[in-house]
C-alpha positions in Angstrom: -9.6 -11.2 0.9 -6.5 -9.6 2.4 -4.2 -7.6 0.3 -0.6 -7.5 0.6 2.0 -4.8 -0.5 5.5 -3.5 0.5 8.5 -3.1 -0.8 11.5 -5.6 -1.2 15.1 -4.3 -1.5 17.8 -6.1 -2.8 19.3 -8.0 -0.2 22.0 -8.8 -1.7 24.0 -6.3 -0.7 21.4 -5.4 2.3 24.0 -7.2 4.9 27.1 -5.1 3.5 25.6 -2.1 5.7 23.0 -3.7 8.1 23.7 -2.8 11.6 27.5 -2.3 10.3 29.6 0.9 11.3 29.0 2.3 8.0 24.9 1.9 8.3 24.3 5.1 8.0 21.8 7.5 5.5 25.1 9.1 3.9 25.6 5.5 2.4 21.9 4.9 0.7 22.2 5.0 -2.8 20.2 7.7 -4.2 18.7 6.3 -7.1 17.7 3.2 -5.3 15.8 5.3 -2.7 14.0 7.3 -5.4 12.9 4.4 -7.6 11.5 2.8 -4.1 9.7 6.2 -3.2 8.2 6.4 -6.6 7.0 2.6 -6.8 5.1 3.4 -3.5 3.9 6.6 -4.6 2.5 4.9 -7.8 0.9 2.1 -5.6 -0.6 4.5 -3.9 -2.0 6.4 -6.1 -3.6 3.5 -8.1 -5.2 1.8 -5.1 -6.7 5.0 -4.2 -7.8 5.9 -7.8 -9.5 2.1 -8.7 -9.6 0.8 -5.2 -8.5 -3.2 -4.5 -11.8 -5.1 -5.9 -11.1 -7.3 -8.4 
């Protein structure tokens, strides 16, 4: 069994700053960034604490 897990932006505006002049960290939306960093966090922290057996 392999387990797979990552996180998938929104691309729907992912092309408005992709490899554009204005793709730079000033232009990440905070929120989004912190709602990402705590979803992987809380991944994290439950695979570690109950592991990945079913």
């Amino acid at each position: 069994m392999i387990t797979l897990a990552g996180l998938r932006p929104d691309s729907q505006r992912y092309f408005d700053y992709h490899h554009a002049e204005n793709d730079t960290f000033e232009q990440v939306n905070k929120r989004e960034l912190e709602l990402g960093a705590a979803t992987m966090a809380s991944l994290i922290y439950l695979v570690d604490k109950y592991g990945l057996t079913p």
